[in-house]
C-alpha positions in Angstrom: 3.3 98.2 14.4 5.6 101.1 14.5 8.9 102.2 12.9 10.1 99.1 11.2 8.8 96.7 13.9 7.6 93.2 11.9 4.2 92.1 11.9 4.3 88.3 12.4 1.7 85.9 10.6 2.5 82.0 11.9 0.1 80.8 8.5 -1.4 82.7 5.3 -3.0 85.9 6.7 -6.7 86.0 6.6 -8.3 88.0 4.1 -10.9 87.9 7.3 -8.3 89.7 9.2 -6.6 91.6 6.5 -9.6 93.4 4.5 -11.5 95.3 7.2 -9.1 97.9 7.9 -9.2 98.2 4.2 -12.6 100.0 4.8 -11.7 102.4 7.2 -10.7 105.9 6.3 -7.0 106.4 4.6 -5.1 109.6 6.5 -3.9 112.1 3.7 0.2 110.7 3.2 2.8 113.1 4.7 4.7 115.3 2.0 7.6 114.2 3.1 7.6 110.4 3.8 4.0 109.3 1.6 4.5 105.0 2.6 5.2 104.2 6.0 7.9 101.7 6.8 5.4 98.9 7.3 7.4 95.2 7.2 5.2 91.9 7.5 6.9 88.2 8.2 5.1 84.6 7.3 6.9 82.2 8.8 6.5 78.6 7.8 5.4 79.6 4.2 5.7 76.3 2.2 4.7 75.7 -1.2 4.3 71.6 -2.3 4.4 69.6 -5.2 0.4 69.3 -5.2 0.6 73.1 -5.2 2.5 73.2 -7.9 0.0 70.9 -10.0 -3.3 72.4 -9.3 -1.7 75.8 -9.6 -0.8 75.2 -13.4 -4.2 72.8 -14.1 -6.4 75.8 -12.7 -4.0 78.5 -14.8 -5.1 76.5 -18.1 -1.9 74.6 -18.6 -3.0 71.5 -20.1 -0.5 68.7 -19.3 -0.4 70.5 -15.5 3.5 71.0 -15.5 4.8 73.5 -13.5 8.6 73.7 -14.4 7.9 76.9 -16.1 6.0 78.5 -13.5 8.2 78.4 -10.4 9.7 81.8 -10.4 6.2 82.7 -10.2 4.9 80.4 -7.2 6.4 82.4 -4.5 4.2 86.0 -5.4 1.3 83.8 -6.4 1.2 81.7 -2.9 2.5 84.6 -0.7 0.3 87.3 -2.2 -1.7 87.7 1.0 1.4 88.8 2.3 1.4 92.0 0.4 -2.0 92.4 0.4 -1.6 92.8 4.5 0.6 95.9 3.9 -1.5 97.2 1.3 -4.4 97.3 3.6 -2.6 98.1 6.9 -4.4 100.8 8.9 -1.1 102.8 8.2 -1.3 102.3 4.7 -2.3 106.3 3.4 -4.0 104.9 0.0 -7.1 102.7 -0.4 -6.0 99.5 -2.1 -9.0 99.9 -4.3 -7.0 102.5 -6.3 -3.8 100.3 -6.6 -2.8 99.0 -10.0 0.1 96.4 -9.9 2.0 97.7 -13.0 5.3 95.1 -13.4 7.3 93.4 -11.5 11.1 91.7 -11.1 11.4 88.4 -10.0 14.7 87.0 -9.0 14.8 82.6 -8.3 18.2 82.1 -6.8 19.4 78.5 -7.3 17.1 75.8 -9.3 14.1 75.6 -8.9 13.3 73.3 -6.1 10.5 70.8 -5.7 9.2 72.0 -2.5 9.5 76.0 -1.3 9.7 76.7 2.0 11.4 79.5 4.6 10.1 82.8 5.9 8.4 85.3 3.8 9.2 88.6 4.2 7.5 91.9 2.9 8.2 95.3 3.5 7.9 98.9 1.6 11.3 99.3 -1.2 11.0 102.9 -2.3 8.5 105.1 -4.1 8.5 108.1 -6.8 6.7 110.6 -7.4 5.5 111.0 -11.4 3.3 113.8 -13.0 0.2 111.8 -12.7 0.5 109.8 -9.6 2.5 107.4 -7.5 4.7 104.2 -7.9 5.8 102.4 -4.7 7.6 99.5 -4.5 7.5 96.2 -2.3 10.1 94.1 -2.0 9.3 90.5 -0.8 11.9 87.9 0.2 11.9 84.1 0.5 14.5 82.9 3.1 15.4 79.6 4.1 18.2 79.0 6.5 19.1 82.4 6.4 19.8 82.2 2.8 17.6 84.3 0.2 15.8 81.3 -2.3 13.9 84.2 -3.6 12.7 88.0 -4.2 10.6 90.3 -5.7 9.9 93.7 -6.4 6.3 94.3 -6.9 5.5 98.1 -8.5 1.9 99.7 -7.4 0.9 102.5 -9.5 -1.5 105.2 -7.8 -3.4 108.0 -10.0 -3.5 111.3 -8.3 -1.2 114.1 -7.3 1.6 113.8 -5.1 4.5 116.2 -3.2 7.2 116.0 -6.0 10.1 116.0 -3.5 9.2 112.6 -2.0 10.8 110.2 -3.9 14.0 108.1 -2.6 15.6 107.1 -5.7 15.3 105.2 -8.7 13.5 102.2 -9.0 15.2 99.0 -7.4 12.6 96.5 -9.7 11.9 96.2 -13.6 12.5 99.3 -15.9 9.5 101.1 -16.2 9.8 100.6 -20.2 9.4 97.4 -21.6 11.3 95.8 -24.2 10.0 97.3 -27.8 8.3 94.3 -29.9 6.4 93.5 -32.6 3.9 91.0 -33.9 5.6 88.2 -36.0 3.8 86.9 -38.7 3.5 83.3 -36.4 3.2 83.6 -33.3 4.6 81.1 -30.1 1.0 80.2 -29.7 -2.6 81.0 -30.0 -5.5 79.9 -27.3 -8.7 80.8 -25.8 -8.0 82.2 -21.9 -10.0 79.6 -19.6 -13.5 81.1 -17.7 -13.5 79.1 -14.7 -11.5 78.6 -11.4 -11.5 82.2 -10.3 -12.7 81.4 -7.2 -9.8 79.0 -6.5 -6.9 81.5 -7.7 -8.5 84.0 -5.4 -7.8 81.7 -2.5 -4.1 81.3 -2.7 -3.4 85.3 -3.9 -5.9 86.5 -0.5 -6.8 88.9 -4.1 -10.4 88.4 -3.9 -11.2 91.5 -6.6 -14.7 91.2 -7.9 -13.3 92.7 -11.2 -11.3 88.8 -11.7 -14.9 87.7 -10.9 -18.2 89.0 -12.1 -18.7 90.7 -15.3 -21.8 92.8 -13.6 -19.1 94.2 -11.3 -16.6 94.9 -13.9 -19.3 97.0 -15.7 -20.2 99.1 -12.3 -16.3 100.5 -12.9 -16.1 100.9 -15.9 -14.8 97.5 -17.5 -16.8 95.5 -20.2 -16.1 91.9 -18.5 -14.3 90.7 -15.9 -11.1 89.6 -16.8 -8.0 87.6 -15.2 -5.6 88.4 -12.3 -2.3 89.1 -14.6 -0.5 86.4 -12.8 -2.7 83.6 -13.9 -1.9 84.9 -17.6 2.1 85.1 -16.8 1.8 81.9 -15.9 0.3 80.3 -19.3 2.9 82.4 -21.3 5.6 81.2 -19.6 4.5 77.3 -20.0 4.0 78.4 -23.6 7.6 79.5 -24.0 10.3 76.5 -24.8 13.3 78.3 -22.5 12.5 77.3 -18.6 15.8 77.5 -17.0 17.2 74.6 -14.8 19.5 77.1 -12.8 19.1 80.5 -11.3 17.1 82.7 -13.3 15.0 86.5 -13.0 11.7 87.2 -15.1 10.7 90.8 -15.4 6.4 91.2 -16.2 4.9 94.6 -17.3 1.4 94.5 -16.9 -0.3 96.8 -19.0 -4.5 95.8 -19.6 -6.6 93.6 -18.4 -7.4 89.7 -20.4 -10.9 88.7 -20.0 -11.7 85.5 -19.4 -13.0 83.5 -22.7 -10.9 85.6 -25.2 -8.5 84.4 -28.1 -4.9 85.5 -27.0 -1.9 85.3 -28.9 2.0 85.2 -27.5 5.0 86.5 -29.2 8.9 85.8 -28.5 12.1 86.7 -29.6 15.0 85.3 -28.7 17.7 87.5 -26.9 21.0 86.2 -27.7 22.9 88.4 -26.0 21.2 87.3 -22.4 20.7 84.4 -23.4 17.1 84.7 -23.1 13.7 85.7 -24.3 11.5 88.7 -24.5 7.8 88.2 -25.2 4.7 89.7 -25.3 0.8 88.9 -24.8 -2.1 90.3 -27.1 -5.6 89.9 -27.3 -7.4 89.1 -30.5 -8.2 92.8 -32.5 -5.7 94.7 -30.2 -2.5 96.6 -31.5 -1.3 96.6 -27.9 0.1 94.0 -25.9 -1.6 93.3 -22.5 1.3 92.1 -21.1 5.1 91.8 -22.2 8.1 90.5 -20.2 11.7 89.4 -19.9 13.2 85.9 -19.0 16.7 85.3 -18.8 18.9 83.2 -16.8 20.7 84.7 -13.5 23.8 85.2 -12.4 23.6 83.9 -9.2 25.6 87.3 -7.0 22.5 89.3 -8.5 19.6 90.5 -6.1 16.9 93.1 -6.1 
């Protein structure tokens, strides 16, 4: 693949196919031009009702609806997209040092019962900060040749990088997240769920041993294992009494990992001028929130 030439997957790329290359050496990124133009294409992506379902049973949400969740299904079931790119020979950065920091995701229209069209992926932008790298990729849902929905997806890479690369401001969530702080009663309180890592980890193509095995975890420095952050957006938001009927964006910062078997706690506020809701996650004993986000309802014109 050269230049902005699509790679083509006709069904979920492999993780088979995908993580070799991931082991092979990274070239050092050009000064000028650190992320390639790499583009990827899934055609016949389709997500079904009995997705839906077993999605929001194995995410811990007890009565298993998934009205809440939708604007997430799209990232969740077409993560192996990305993870393609972010392994690509071409790619100048192990994914191993990638940290998904927040993201910006835009549903279109209601949210429909079954999802289907061609995904699309492909490098957005990157900048260049003090301490590292953010580059952005933007992902695209299209069904007869109308966008159903898109993302922008923010990586965060430690190290130091030329400062003149960097092609404008961010085109996905603000890097600062709304300011809260703990009410004295909070949406809700529960315990995060220990099993089914094994099953998320076969529709994200994410197969990280830290969302697995707490030996692992330890080897880099982690006390436990702990949760892929979407499986934990997904319980706050079915824990949150605004899911939108129309068109609607949700914007997640990601900022420390939940470990599986922990006592969580959620916090909202209503945003009245938006007409929707900020919120936040915390674990039990921490004065920082391990994720925080912003739902609102979307003007339909509005894209990434």
């Amino acid at each position: 693949m050269t230049g902005s030439e699509v790679e083509r997957y006709h069904g979920p790329p492999s993780a088979l196919r995908f993580m070799p290359p991931a082991f092979l050496p990274r070239r050092k990124p050009d000064p000028a031009r650190p992320f390639p133009d790499l583009r990827a294409a899934w055609t016949g992506f389709a997500i079904q009702p009995a997705d839906h379902r077993a999605l929001a049973v194995s995410c811990g949400i007890e009565d298993g609806s998934d009205d809440a969740v939708r604007v997430l299904l799209p990232h969740i079931f077409g993560f192996r997209l990305s993870m393609a790119l972010l392994t690509h020979p071409r790619w100048p950065l192990p994914i191993w040092h990638a940290l998904q920091v927040r993201n910006r995701f835009l549903l279109h229209g209601p949210p429909a019962t079954v999802m289907r069209g061609e995904l699309h992926a492909s490098v957005a932008g990157w900048r260049v900060l003090a301490k590292g790298v953010e580059v952005d990729l933007h992902a695209r849902l299209v069904d007869s040749a109308a966008c159903a929905w898109e993302s922008i997806a923010t990586f965060y890479y430690r190290g130091r990088f030329a400062r003149q690369a960097s092609p404008g401001e961010p085109a996905g969530a603000p890097r600062e997240s709304p300011r809260m702080e703990m009410s004295g009663d909070p949406v809700a309180r529960w315990v995060t769920g220990t099993s089914n890592r094994w099953r998320f980890a076969r529709w994200t193509g994410d197969y990280n041993g830290l969302h697995q095995w707490d030996w692992y975890a330890r080897r880099l420095g982690f006390p436990v294992a702990f949760s892929h952050p979407h499986r934990v957006a997904a319980q706050c938001l079915a824990r949150l009494a605004c899911a939108f009927d129309g068109a609607q964006q949700l914007d997640l910062w990601l900022k420390g990992p939940v470990p599986y078997g922990v006592a969580v706690r959620l916090d909202a506020r209503r945003d009245s001028d938006a007409g929707g809701t900020d919120f936040m996650l915390t674990t039990e004993g921490a004065s920082r929130p391990a994720l925080a986000g912003m739902w609102r309802p979307l003007a339909t014109s509005q894209s990434a």
